[in-house]
Structure formats: C-alpha cells, structure tokens
C-alpha positions as CSV (number, residue, x, y, z in Angstrom):
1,X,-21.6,1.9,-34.7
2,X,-22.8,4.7,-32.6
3,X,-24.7,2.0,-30.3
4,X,-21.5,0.1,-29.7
5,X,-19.1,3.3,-29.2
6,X,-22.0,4.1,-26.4
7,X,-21.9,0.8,-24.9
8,X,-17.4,0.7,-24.7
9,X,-17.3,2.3,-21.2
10,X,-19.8,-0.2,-19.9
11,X,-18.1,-3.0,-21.6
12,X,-14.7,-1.9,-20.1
13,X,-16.5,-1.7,-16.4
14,X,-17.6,-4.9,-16.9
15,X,-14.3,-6.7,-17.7
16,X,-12.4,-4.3,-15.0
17,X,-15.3,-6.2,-12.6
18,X,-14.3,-9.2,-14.3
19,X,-11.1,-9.2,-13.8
20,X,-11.2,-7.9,-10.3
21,X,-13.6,-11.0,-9.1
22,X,-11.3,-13.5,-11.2
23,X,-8.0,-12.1,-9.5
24,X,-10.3,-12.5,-5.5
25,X,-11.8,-16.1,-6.5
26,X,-8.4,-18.0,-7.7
27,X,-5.9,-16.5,-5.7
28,X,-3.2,-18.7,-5.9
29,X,-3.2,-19.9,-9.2
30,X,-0.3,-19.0,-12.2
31,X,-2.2,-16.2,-14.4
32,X,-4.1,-14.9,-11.4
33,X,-0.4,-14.5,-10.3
34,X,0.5,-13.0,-13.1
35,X,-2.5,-10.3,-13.0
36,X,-1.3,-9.8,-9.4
37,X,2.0,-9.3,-9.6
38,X,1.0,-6.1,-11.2
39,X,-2.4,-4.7,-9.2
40,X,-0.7,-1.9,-7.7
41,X,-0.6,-1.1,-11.6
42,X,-3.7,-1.9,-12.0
43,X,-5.4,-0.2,-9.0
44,X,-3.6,3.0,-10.6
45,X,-5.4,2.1,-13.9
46,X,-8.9,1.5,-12.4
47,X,-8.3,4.8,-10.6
48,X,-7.6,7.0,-13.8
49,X,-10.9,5.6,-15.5
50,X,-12.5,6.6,-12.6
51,X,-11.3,10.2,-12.7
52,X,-12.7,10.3,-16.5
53,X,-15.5,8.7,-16.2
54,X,-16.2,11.3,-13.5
55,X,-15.2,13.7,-15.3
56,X,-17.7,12.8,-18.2
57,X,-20.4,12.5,-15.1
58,X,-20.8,9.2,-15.9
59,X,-21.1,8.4,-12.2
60,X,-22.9,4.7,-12.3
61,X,-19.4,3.6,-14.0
62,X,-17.2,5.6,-11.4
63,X,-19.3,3.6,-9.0
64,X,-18.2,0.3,-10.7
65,X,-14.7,1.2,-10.7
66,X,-14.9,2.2,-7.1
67,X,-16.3,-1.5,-6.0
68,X,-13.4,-2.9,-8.3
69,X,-10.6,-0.2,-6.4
70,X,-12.2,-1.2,-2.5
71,X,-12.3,-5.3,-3.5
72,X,-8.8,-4.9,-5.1
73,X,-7.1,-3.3,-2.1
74,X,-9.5,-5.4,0.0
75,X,-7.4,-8.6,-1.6
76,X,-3.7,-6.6,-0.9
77,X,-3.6,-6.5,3.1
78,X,0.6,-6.5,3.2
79,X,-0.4,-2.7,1.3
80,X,-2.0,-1.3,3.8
81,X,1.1,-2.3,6.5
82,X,3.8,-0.8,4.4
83,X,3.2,3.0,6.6
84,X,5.4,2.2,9.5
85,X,7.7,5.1,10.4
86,X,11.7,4.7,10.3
87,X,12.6,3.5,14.4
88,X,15.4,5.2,16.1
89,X,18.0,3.6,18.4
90,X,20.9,2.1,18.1
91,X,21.5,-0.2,15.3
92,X,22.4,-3.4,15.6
93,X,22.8,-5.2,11.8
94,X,22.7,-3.4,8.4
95,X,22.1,-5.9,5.3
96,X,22.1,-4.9,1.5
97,X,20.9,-6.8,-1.3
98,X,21.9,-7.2,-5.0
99,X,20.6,-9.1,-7.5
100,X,23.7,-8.2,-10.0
101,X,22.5,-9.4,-13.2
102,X,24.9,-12.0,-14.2
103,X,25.4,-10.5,-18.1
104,X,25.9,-6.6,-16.5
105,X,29.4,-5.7,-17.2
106,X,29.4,-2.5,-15.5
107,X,30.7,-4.2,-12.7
108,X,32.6,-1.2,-10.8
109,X,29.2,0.1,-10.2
110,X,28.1,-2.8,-8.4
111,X,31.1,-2.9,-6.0
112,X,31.1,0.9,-5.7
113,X,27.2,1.0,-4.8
114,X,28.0,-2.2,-2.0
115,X,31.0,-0.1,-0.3
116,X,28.8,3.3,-0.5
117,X,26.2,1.4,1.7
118,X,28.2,1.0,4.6
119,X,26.2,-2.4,5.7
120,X,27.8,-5.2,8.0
121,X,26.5,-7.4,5.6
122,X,25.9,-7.9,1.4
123,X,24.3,-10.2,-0.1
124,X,24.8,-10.6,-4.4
125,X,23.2,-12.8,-6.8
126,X,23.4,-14.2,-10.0
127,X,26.8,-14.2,-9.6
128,X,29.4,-15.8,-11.8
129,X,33.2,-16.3,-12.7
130,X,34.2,-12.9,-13.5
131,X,31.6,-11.3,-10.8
132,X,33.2,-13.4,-8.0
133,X,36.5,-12.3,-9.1
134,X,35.4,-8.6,-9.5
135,X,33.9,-8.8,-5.8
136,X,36.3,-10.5,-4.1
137,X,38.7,-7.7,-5.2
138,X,37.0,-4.6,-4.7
139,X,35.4,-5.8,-1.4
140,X,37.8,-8.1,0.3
141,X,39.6,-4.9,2.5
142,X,36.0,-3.6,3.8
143,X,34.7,-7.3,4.0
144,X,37.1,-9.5,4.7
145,X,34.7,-13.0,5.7
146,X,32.9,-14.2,2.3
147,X,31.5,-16.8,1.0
148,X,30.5,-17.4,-3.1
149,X,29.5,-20.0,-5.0
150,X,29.8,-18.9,-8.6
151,X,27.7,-20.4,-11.4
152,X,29.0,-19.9,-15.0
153,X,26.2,-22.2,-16.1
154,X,23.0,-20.8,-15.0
155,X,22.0,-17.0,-13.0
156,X,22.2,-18.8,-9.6
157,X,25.3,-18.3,-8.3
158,X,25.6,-16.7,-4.7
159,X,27.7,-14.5,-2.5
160,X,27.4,-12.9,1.1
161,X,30.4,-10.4,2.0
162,X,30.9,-9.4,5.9
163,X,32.4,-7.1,8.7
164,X,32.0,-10.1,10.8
165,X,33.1,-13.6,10.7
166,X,30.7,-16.1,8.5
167,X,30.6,-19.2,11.1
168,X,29.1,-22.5,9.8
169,X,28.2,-21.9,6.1
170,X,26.7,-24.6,4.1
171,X,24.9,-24.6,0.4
172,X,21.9,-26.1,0.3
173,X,20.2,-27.0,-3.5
174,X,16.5,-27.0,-4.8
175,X,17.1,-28.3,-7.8
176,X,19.8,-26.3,-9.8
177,X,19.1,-23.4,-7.2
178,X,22.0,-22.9,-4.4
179,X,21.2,-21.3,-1.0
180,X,23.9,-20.1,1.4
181,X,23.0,-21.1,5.3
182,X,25.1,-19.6,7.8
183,X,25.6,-17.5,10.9
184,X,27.2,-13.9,11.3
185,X,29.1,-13.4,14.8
186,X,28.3,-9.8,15.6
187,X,30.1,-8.7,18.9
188,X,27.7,-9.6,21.3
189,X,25.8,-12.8,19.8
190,X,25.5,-14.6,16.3
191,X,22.4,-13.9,13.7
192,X,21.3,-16.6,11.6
193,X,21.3,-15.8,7.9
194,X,20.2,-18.1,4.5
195,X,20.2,-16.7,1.0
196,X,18.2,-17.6,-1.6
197,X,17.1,-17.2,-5.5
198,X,13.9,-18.3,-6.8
199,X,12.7,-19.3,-10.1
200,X,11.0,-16.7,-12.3
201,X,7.8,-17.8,-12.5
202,X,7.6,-17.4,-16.5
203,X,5.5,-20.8,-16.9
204,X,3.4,-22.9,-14.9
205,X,6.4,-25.4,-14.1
206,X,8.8,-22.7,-12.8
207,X,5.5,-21.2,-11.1
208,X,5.6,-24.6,-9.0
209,X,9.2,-24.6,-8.6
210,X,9.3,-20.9,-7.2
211,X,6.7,-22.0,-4.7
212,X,8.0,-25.2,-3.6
213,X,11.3,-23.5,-3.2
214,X,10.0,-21.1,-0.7
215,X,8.1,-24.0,1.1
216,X,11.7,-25.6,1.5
217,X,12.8,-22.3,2.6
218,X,10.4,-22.2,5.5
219,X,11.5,-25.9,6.3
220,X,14.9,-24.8,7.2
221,X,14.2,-21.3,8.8
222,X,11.7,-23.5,11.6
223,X,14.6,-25.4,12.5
224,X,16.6,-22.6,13.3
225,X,16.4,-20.7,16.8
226,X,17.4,-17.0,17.8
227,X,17.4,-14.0,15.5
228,X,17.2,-15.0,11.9
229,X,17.3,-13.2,8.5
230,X,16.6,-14.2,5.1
231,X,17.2,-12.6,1.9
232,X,17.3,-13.1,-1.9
233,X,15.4,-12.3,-5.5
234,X,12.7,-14.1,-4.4
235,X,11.0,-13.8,-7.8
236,X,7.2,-13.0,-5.9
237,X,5.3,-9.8,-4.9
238,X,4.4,-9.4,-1.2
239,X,0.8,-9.7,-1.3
240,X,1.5,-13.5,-3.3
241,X,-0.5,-15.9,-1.1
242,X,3.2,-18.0,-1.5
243,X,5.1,-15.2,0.5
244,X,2.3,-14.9,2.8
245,X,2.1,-18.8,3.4
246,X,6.7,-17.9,3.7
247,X,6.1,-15.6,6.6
248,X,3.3,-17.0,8.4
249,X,5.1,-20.6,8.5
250,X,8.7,-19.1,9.8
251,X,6.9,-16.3,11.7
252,X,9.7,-14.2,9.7
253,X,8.9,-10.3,9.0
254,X,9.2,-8.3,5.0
255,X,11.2,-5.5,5.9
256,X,9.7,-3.3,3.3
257,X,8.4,0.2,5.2
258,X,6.7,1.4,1.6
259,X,6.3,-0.8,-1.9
260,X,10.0,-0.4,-2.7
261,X,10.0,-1.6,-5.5
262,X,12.8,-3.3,-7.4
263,X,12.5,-4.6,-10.4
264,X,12.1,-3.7,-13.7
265,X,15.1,-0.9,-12.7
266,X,15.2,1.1,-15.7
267,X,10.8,1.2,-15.8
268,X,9.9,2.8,-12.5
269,X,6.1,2.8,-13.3
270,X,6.4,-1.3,-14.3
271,X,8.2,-1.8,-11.7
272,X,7.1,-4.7,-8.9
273,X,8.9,-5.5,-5.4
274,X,10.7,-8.9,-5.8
275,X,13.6,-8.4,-3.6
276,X,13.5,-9.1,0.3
277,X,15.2,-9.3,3.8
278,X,13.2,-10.8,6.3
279,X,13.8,-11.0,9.9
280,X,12.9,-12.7,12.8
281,X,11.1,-11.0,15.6
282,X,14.4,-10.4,17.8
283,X,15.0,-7.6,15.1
284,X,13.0,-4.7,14.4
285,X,13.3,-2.6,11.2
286,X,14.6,0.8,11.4
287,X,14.4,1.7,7.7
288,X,14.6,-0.3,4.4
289,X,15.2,1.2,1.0
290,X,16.0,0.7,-2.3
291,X,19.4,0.9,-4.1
292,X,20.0,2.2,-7.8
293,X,23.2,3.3,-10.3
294,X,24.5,-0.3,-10.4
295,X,23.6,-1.3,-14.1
296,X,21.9,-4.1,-12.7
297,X,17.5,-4.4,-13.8
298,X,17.2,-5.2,-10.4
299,X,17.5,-2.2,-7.7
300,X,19.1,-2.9,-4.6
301,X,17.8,-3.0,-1.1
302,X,19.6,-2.3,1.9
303,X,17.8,-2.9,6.2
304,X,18.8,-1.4,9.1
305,X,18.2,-3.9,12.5
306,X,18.1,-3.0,16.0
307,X,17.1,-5.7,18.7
308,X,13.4,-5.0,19.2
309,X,12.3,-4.3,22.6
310,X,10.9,-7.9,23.5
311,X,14.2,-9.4,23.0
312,X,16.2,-6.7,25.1
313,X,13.7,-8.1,27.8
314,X,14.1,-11.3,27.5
315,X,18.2,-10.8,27.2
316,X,18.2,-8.2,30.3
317,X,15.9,-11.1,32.7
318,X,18.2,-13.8,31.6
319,X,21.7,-12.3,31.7
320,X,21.0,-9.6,34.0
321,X,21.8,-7.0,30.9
322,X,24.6,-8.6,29.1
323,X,24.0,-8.9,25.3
C-alpha cells in the first residue's frame, strides 16, 4: 500500500502527459473536443499540481507538469492573441449578443440588459412565442427595424433588433437551424450581417452537424463583399480547429480582447467562450465584453466597431474622403 501511495504522483504525471499528447495528436476529433473545450481549466489544473508538487520538492514531477503546461498552451495560439488593448476613435457599429434561453422567464431582465447596452444593433437567440412578443414590446421604440423568426418547437428561433434599417433579410436553414442574412444601412454605407446558432455538440452526430454548419457558414460569408459581421451561440471554443478552419476560410476576425467567457453563466470557473461576433477586416475592435443579470446560462456579449485604418484609405483614394 505504501509502494502504490508513493507511486500516485507519478501515475497522475503520467496520465496529465497522457492526456496532454492525446488532446495534440487528434485535434479535431469529438472527445478530444470535448477535453478541449475545457483546457483553459485544465492548464489551471496542471498548474496547481505543479505548485504542490513544488512545494513537496518533488521537482522531476513539477518538470513533467511544466512540459504538459508549455505543449498545452503550445496547442491554444488564439490564447496568446486575446492581449490587444481597447482602440480609441470614433465608433462606427456597436453589436450585442444574447443567447436568451428559450425556458428563462425572467424576461424583463433580458430586454432591460439590451436597452442598458446602448448598441445599434442586438442580436437574440433561442427565441420563441412569448420571447418575440416580449421583445418586440419592450424594444420596438429604441429599435424600431427587426426581424424574428420564432420557434415554439425547438431552441432555434432568431431575432436581430436595430437603430438602422434591416435591408434585404432572408433565413437561410441547416437542417432545423435558421440563420438570418441581411444588411444594416448605417448613415454612410451598409454592413453585412448573418446570425446563426449551432448545434451543441453533445454526441458525435450533433458534433458533425455543429461543424458542417459552420462550413456552410463560411460558404455564404465568401460570397459576400464589403464589411461583414457574423454573430451567434456558436456552440465551439476559439482555439476548436472548426472555428479556426471558420475564420481562416471567410478571413473573418473573433472579437474577443480576453477569454470572455460565456457560458455556463451562473459557474464562472466552468465557464467556456461560446458566444461570438466576428468582423470583417474593414472593422476593427475597439472593446468586446461580456453581459450578465439577464437570467439567461448564457452571458451576453456586446462589440464596439470603428472602420479600421486600411479601409479609411481605401474609402479616402476612391471617394476623395466621403464615407
């Protein structure tokens, strides 16, 4: 008994190696996701053993747990690009985010929580009957041009609420999933918008549905031109080789300026990021945060655009300074 209590911290080395090497060598398969979707938890884990074992100067095991911390983070790039700074200038687009969790019938904190942000634009999910109802009413003054497409039937029903006129809005289905394509007419020049939900990957076959969603996604944004955002629960961390594969295809940009994460809402230390805006690279990201007190188990998120300096450029050399 003695022998084996001695061996335990080697054993649990081993397997945090193990685990580590599995999670590097099968990246994009559904329980390496799974391990994934939590590794900030885990790198947090690795770290603490580390810590004891130092403690009990048992420094051939911190070693081990150091490899496993430097191959781990090593694996997480989007991690180490989440330190940019909040840009001033003037801001050109505000979006927020909800995922409303269609059974939440604190509804009042929802709407409340939209109006508080101020934005030019919200976005809500798993909307339904009674949800579009309760938006349209406490919205409609502040936002007059909206679009819903409630779903009694499943959590996929959509929304998007605006200070500026919704032109050309279509729905567009992956299986029982609507998306909401569109365009929002700022002032100067329209902005390209499609909202989206994902499956939960909770098995194998919604892990492959969640995926190919996103590759349709990318399908639709390359056939768009001009500045472009997307936004939704996309059900998917941002260091999932199926988000990366997202951005790289559309050339699109994760808002997030720090791990912001948003779901579970009422576990902060469980919690994982799985709710975006992207943008195109006309916009640039002044600041992106999270939103809380609407009873949802999803947080909020809410981006503030400006044009990025490129695009002025280009507009200034082509329209001799008229936006």
């Amino acid at each position: 008994m003695k022998n084996l209590r001695s061996l335990l911290p080697w054993l649990s080395a081993l397997l945090l190696l193990g685990i580590t090497l599995y999670l590097m060598a099968f990246p994009g398969g559904f329980l390496t996701m799974l391990f994934r979707s939590f590794a900030v938890q885990f790198l947090f884990v690795i770290a603490g053993l580390a810590a004891y074992w130092l403690w009990r100067q048992q420094l051939s095991l911190v070693l081990v747990a150091l490899v496993c911390i430097v191959l781990l983070q090593a694996s997480l790039p989007p991690l180490l690009h989440f330190s940019s700074p909040p840009t001033e200038g003037t801001e050109a687009l505000s979006v927020a985010h909800f995922n409303v969790l269609k059974y939440n019938l604190k509804r009042e904190l929802t709407v409340a929580a939209a109006r508080d942000t101020n934005a030019d634009v919200l976005s809500f999910q798993e909307i339904d009957s009674d949800w579009e109802r309760a938006l349209v009413k406490g919205l409609k003054d502040q936002f007059p041009y909206y679009v819903s497409v409630a779903r009694d039937q499943n959590c996929y029903g959509l929304a998007v609420f605006s200070k500026y006129p919704l032109k050309q809005v279509e729905e567009f289905y992956w299986k029982e999933m609507v998306n909401l394509q569109g365009s929002i007419q700022l002032p100067d020049r329209s902005i390209a918008f499609i909202a989206s939900h994902t499956k939960a990957p909770t098995s194998p076959s919604n892990f492959r549905l969640r995926n190919d969603h996103l590759q349709l996604l990318a399908q639709r944004v390359r056939l768009l031109s001009g500045p472009t955002i997307t936004f939704g629960d996309y059900n998917i961390v941002p260091w999932d080789p199926a988000i990366l594969d997202y951005g790289q295809q559309t050339e699109l940009m994760d808002s997030r300026k720090n791990l912001a994460s948003t779901y579970p809402s009422w576990c902060a230390p469980l919690a994982i990021p799985l709710d975006y805006i992207f943008h195109s690279e006309e916009l640039r990201c002044r600041a992106f945060n999270t939103i809380s007190g609407t009873g949802s188990d999803h947080l909020g998120v809410i981006g503030h655009y400006d044009w990025s300096e490129t695009f002025l450029t280009q507009l200034q050399s082509t329209n001799h300074g008229r936006i």
